[in-house]
C-alpha positions in Angstrom: 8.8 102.5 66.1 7.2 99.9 63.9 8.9 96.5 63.7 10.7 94.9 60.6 7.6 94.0 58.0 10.0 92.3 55.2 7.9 89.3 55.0 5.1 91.7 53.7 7.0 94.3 51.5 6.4 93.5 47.8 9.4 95.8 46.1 12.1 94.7 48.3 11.7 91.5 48.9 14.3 89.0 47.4 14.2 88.7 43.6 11.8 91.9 43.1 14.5 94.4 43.7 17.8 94.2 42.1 20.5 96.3 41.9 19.3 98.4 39.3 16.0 99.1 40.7 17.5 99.9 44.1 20.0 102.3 42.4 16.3 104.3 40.9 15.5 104.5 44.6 18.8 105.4 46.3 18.4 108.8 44.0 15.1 109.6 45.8 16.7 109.0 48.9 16.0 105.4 49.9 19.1 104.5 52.1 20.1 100.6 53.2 17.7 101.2 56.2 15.2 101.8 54.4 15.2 98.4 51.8 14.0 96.6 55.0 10.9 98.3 55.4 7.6 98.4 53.7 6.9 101.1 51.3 3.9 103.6 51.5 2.7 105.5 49.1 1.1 109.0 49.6 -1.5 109.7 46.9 -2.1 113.1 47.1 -4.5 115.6 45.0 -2.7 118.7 45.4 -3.7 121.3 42.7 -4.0 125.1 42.2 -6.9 125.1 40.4 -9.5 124.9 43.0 -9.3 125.7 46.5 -10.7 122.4 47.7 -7.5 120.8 47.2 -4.7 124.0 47.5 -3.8 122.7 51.0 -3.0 119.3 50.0 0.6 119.5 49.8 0.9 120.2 53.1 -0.9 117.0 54.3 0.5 115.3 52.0 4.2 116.2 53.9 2.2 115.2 57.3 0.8 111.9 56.2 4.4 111.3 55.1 5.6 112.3 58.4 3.1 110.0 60.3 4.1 106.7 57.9 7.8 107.4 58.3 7.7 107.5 62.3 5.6 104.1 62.4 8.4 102.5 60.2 7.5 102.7 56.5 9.7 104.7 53.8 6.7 106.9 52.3 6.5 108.5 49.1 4.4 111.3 47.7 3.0 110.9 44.5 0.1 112.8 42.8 -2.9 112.5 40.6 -5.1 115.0 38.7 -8.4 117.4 40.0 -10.6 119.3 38.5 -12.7 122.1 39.8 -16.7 121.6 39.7 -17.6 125.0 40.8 -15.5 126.2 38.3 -16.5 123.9 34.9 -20.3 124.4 36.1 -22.4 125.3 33.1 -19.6 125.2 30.4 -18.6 122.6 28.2 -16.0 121.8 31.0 -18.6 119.9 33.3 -18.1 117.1 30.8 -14.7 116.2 32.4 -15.9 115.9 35.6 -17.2 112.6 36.4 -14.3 111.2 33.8 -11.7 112.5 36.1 -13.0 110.2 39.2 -12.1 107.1 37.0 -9.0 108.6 35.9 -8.2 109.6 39.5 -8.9 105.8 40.1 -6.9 104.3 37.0 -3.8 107.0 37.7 -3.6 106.0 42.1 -3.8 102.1 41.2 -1.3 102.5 38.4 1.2 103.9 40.5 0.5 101.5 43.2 0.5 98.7 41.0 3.8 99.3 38.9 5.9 100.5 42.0 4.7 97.2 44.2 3.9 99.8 47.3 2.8 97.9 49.8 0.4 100.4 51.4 -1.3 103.9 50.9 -2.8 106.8 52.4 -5.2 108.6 49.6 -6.0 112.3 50.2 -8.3 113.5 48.3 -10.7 117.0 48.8 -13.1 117.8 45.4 -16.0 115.9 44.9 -14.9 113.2 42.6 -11.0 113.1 44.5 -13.1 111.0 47.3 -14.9 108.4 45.0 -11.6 108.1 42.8 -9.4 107.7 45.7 -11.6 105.2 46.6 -12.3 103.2 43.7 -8.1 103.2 43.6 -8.0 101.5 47.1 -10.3 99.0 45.8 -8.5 97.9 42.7 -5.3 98.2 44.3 -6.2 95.7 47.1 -3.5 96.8 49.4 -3.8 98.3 52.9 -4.5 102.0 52.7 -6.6 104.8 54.4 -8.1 107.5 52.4 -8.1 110.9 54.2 -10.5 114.0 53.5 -9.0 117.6 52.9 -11.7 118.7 55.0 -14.2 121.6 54.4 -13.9 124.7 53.4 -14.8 127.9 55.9 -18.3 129.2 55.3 -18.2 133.4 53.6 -20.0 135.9 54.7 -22.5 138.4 53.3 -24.0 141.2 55.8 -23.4 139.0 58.7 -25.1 136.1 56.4 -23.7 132.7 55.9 -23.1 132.0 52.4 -21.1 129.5 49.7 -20.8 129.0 46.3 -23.9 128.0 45.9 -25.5 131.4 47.0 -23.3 132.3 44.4 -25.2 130.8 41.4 -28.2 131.2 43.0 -27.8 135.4 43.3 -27.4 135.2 39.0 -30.9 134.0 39.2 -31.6 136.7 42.0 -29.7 138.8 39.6 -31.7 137.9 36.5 -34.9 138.3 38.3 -34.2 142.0 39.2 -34.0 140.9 43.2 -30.4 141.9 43.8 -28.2 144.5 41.4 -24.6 144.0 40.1 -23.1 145.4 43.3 -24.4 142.7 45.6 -24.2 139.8 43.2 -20.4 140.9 43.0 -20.4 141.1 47.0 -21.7 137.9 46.9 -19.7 136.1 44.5 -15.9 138.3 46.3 -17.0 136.4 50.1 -18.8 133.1 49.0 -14.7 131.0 49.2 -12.7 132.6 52.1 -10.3 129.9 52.1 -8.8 126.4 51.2 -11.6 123.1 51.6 -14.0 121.7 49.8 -17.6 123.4 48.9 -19.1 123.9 53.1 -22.9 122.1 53.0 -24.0 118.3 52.8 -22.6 118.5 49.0 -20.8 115.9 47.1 -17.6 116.5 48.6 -18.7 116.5 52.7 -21.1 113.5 51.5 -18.5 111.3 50.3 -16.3 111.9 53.1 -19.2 111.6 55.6 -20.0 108.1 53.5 -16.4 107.1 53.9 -16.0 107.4 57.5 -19.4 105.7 58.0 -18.2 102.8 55.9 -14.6 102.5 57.9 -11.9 103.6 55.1 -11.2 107.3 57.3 -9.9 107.1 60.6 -13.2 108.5 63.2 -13.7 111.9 63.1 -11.5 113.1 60.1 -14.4 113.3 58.0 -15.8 116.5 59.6 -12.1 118.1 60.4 -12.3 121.5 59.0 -9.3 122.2 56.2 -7.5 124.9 57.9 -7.4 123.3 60.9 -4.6 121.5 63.2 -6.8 118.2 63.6 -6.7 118.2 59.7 -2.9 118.1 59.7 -2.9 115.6 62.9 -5.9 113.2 60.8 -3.0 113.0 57.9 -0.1 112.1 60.3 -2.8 109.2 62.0 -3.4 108.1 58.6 0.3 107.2 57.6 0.6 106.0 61.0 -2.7 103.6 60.2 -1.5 101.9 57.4 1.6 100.6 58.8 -0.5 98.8 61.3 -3.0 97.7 58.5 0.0 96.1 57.6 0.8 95.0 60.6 -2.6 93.1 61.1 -3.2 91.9 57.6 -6.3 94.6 57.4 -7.1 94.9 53.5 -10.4 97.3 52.2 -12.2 94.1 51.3 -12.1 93.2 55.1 -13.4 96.7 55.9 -15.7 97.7 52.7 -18.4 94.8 53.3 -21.8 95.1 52.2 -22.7 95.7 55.6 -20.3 98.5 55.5 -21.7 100.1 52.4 -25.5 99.8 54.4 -23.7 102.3 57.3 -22.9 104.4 54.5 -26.1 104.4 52.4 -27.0 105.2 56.1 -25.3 107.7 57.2 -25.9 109.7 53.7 -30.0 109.4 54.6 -29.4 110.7 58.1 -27.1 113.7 57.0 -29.4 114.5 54.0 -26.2 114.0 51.0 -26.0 114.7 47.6 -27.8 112.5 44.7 -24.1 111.9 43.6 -23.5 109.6 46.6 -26.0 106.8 44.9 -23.6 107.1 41.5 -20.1 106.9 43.0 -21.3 104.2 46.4 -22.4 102.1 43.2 -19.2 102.3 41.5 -17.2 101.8 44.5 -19.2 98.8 45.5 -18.3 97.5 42.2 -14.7 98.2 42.3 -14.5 96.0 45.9 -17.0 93.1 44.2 -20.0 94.1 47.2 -23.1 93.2 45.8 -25.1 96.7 46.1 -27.6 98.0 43.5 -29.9 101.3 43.0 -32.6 99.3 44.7 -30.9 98.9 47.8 -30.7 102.8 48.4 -34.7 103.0 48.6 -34.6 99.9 51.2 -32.4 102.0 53.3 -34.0 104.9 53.2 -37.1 104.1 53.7 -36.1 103.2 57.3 -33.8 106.2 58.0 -35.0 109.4 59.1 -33.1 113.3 57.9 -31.9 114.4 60.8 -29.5 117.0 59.7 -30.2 120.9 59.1 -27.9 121.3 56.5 -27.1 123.1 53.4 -28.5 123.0 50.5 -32.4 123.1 52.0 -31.2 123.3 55.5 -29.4 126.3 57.5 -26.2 125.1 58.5 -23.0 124.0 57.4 -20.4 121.3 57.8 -18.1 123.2 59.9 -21.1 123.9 62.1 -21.7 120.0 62.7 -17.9 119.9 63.4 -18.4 122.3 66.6 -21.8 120.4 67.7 -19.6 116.9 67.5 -19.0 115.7 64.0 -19.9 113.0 62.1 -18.9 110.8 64.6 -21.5 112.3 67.0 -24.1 111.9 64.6 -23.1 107.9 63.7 -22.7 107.1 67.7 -26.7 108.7 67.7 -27.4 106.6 65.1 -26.1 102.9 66.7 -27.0 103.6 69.7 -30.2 103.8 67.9 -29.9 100.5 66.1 -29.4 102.0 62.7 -26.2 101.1 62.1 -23.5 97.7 61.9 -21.4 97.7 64.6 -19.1 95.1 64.0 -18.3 96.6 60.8 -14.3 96.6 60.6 -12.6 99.8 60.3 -9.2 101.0 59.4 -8.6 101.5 63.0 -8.4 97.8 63.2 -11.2 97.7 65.9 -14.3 97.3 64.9 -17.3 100.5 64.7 -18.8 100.0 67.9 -15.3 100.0 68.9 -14.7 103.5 68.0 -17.8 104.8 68.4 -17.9 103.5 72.2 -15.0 106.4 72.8 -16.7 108.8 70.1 -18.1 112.2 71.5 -21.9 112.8 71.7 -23.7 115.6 70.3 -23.4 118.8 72.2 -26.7 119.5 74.3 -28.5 122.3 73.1 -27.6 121.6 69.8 -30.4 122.6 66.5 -28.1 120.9 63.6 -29.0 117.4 64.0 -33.0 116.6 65.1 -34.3 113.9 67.5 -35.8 111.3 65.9 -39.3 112.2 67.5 -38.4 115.7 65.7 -36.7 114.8 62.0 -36.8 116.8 58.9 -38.0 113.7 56.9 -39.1 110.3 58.4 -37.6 108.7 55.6 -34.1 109.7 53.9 -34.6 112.3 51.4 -32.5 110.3 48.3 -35.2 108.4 46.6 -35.0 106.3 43.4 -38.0 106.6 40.8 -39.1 104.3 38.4 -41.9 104.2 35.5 -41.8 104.3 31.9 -39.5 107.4 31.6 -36.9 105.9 33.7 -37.0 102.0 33.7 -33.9 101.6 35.3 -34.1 104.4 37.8 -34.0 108.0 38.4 -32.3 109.7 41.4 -34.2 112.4 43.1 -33.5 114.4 46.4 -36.6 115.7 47.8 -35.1 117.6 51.4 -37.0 120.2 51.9 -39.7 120.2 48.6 -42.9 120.5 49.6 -44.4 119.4 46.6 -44.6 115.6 46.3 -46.6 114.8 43.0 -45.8 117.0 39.7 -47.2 116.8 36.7 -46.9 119.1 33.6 -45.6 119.5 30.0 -42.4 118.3 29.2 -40.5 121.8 27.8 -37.7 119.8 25.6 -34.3 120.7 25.3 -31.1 118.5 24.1 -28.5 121.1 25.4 -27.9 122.4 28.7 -26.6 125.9 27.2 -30.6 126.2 24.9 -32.5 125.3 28.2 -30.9 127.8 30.1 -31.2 130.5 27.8 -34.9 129.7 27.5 -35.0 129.9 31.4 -33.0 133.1 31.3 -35.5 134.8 28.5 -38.9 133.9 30.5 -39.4 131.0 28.5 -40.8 128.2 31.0 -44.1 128.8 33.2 -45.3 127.4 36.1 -46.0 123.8 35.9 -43.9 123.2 33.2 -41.5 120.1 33.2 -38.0 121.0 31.9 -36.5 118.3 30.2 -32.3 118.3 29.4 -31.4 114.9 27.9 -28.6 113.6 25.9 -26.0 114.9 28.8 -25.9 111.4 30.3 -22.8 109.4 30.8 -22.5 108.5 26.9 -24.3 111.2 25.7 -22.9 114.3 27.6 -20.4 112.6 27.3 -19.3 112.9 30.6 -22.7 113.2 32.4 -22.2 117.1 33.5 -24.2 118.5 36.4 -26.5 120.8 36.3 -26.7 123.4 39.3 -26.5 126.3 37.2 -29.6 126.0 35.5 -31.4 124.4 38.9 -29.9 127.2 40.7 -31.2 130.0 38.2 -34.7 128.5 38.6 -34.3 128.8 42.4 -33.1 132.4 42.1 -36.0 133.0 39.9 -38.2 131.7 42.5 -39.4 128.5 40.1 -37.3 125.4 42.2 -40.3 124.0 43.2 -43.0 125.6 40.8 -40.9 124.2 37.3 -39.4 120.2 37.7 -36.1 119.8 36.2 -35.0 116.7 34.6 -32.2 115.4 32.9 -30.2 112.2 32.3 -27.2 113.9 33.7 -26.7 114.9 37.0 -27.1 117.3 39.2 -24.6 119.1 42.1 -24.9 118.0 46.0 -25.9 122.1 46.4 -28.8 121.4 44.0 -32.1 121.6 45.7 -35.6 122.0 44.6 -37.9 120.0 42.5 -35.6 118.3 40.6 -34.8 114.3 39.1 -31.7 113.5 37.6 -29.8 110.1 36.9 -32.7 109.3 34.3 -32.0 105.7 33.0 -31.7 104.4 30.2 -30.0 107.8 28.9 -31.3 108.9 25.9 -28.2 108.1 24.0 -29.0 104.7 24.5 -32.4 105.1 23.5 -34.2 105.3 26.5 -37.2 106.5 26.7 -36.5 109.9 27.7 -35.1 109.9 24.3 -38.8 109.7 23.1 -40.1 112.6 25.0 -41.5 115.3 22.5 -42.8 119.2 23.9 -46.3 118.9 25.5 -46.1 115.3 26.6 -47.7 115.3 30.1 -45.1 114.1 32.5 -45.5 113.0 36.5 -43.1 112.7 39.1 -44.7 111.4 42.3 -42.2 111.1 45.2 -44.5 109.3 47.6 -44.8 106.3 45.1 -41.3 106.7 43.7 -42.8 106.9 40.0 -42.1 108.7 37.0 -43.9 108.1 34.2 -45.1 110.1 30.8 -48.6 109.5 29.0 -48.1 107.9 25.9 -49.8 104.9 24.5 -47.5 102.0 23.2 -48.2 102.2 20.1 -47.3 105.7 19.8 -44.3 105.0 21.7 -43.3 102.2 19.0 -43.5 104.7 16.8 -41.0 106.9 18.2 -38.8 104.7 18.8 -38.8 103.5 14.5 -38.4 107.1 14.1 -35.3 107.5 16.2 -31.5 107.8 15.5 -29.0 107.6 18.2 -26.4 110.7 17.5 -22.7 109.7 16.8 -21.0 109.1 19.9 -17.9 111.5 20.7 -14.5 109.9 19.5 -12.0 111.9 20.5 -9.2 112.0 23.5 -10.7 111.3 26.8 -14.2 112.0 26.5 -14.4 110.1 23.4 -13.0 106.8 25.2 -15.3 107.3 28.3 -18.1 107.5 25.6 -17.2 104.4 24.4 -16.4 102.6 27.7 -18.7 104.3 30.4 -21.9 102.3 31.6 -25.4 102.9 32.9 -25.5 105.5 35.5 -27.9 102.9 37.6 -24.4 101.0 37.6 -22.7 103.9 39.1 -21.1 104.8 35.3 -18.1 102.6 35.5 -15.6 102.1 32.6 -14.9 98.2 33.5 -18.6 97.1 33.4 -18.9 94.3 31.2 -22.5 94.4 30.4 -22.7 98.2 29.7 
């Protein structure tokens, strides 16, 4: 099918590949054929531990299929995943945003030391798309990343419901609202199947972000899991890199900055998770596009929410699927003159290109608005600034109807202690719930904090109680909360120098966030202060020591951290 791409094959060209290299190769069945065609690695996340990514083998076998029949010899090799849902509100969280850059460092290691010419990168779990991603970077070869698509939504007494429904009946639970029988009948039917978490979370973000920017092939990135067009995106993908080849396409002729504006837009429009401004910023840095936090509030303050979806909306991502996708929703949006159009893709036309064949919404439709109807006139991602947070905070603000908070800061330097005090009746209405010291350094690992966010939903106090933190907080997080809070307090930033009964405001209108405290009382604190040890050991321990400001995206190769 594809023609003879020696010129362009880095492992078997002359002098790279001698005799006993090719003899490693022949035992994974490489035959003489085969040394005269490019070699395309299949990067796959395949794991047992989460259902997100159980179904990855199998796509892995079809994207290997796809790059075989256009002329490449593919070969499957994996990386690591770990389950959010899963290490939510244990000491396991801490691993999570670590295992994006390790997903990263392990794909471009493999690419780099086996001189594969191309890749396809499938990737499901929240920080599988931003790792996958920040590999293709690095790597600077041809390659198209693929999503493992969402997961089915479950279903509760003819309900729609997903994890997050899950942590959200404990604080039900706690409250006295449901008993053990239906917080057990929610938590046996919130995961009927394989695919990542079902609302405009991190995962369904990320891939929505990655299709808007033009490193998926159009339409994959709303392709349920379990689904034939998820098995047929995988075979296109293998098929796409060999003509990336072909062409001479690499991700820094796709991932412009341009690019990364479609993105930033496209997360406004679908209402995405906090987490997209963290890992956009560190893949912007990995492909050398100049994009900081500041550009995210440029963006969205000309972007409306359109979308309806989970977490403060009704619907899911499998519902957008029916109504028309992704795609659907970016054609509305150029048409509309929100969007670059002649923005490369991995299709090797151009976005206006695709989108000119790209299937409209479905009439009658209630998912997406009409922009004389929106949720939001602006995006709902906002960053705050002010004295708590000088170099940004990250708040998502779908669906809150409060817009200026100001209370008592209740102080806590441990997820686990603010949680039992939320748990035992411990914070009142109009109180501002501060969890610091679980930033990138200081967690370390930066953990996210839907449990506790979810409890006070449950409990009926999302938008009566703020919740801060310099960690993070889930893409099913909603409510009144700000997270992202830079400088982290491990650094000493000022959110290290918060003590119980300081008054603190967050106003979303004017993007501030500030605490009263005169400067010389704030001089003071800061004489007063030690930084705690850093962790030292194994992973976490050299992501403490490497990691950089979250307002950088928390990148291990930064070199002004």
């Amino acid at each position: 099918m594809g023609k003879d791409l020696r010129i362009k094959s880095k492992v078997f060209s002359e002098g790279t590949m001698k005799a006993p290299n090719r003899a490693m190769l022949r035992a994974v069945g490489v035959t003489d054929e085969d040394f005269q065609k490019p070699m395309i690695g299949i990067a796959s996340t395949w794991s047992e531990v989460t259902p997100c990514n159980i179904h990855i083998d199998d796509l892995a076998v079809q994207a290997k299929k796809g790059a075989r029949e256009a002329g490449g010899v593919p070969l499957i090799f994996n990386t690591i995943t770990v389950s959010d849902g899963i290490s939510m509100g244990t000491q396991g969280m801490r691993y999570s945003l670590p295992s994006r850059d390790l997903i990263g460092d392990s794909i471009e290691t493999v690419v780099g030391a086996e001189n594969l010419d191309g890749f396809v990168a499938i990737g499901a779990c929240d920080k599988n798309i931003p790792g996958c991603m920040i590999a293709i970077a690095n790597a600077d070869v041809p390659a198209v990343f693929v999503y493992g698509g969402t997961i089915a939504p479950g279903s509760v007494n003819g309900k729609d419901i997903d994890i997050v429904s899950v942590f959200e009946g404990v604080g039900r639970h706690n409250n006295g609202d449901i008993n053990d029988s239906e917080l057990r009948s929610i938590e046996c039917h919130a995961c009927p199947g394989a695919g990542a978490c079902g609302g405009m979370y991190t995962a369904n973000t990320m891939a929505s972000a990655m299709e808007a920017i033009g490193m998926s092939l159009p339409g994959s990135s709303s392709n349920p899991a379990e689904s034939a067009a998820k098995a047929e995106d995988c075979s296109k993908a293998g098929q796409a890199v060999y003509q990336l080849l072909e062409k001479g396409i690499y991700p820094k002729d796709i991932m412009t900055k341009e690019a990364f504006e479609n993105a930033i837009t496209v997360v406004m429009a679908l209402g995405g998770s906090t987490n997209a401004i963290l890992h956009l910023l560190a893949i912007a840095h990995a492909i050398e596009v100049d994009i900081t936090i500041d550009d995210f509030n440029r963006i969205q303050e000309k972007t409306p929410h359109l979308a309806d979806l989970k977490p403060s909306g009704k619907y899911v991502m499998q519902d957008l699927h029916r109504v028309g996708g992704v795609q659907a929703v970016m054609k509305l949006l150029y048409e509309a003159g929100y969007l670059h159009g002649d923005c490369l893709t991995v299709t090797g036309k151009t976005l206006a290109e695709n989108l000119a064949n790209a299937p409209s919404l479905l009439e009658g439709q209630d998912i997406i608005m009409p922009f004389d109807k929106p949720k939001r006139e602006d995006g709902p991602l906002i960053v705050l600034k002010g004295n708590l947070a000088p170099r940004g905070a990250v708040a998502k603000v779908s669906g809150v109807k409060v817009s200026r908070h100001t209370g008592p800061a209740r102080v806590f330097d441990t997820e686990t202690e603010a949680t039992a005090a939320v748990m035992n009746n411990q914070i009142n209405k109009g109180d501002v719930l501060v969890i610091r010291y679980v930033g990138p350094k200081g967690g370390p690992g930066m953990p996210e904090m839907l449990s506790i966010s979810s409890i006070l939903v449950g409990k009926g106090l999302g938008e009566k109680v703020a919740l801060l933190t310099d960690g993070r907080f889930s893409g099913g997080t909603h409510g009144l909360v700000v997270g992202h809070i830079a400088p982290e307090a491990q650094s000493g930033g000022p959110i290290a120098f918060l003590r119980e009964g300081d008054l603190v405001t967050i106003d979303s209108t004017k993007k501030e966030i500030f605490f009263e405290i005169s400067e010389t009382e704030l001089e003071r604190r800061k004489q007063d202060w030690i930084a705690p040890p850093l962790y030292r050991k194994g992973v976490l321990g050299k992501y403490a020591h490497n990691v950089a400001c979250s307002s950088v995206g928390a990148v291990t190769d930064y070199l002004n951290k």
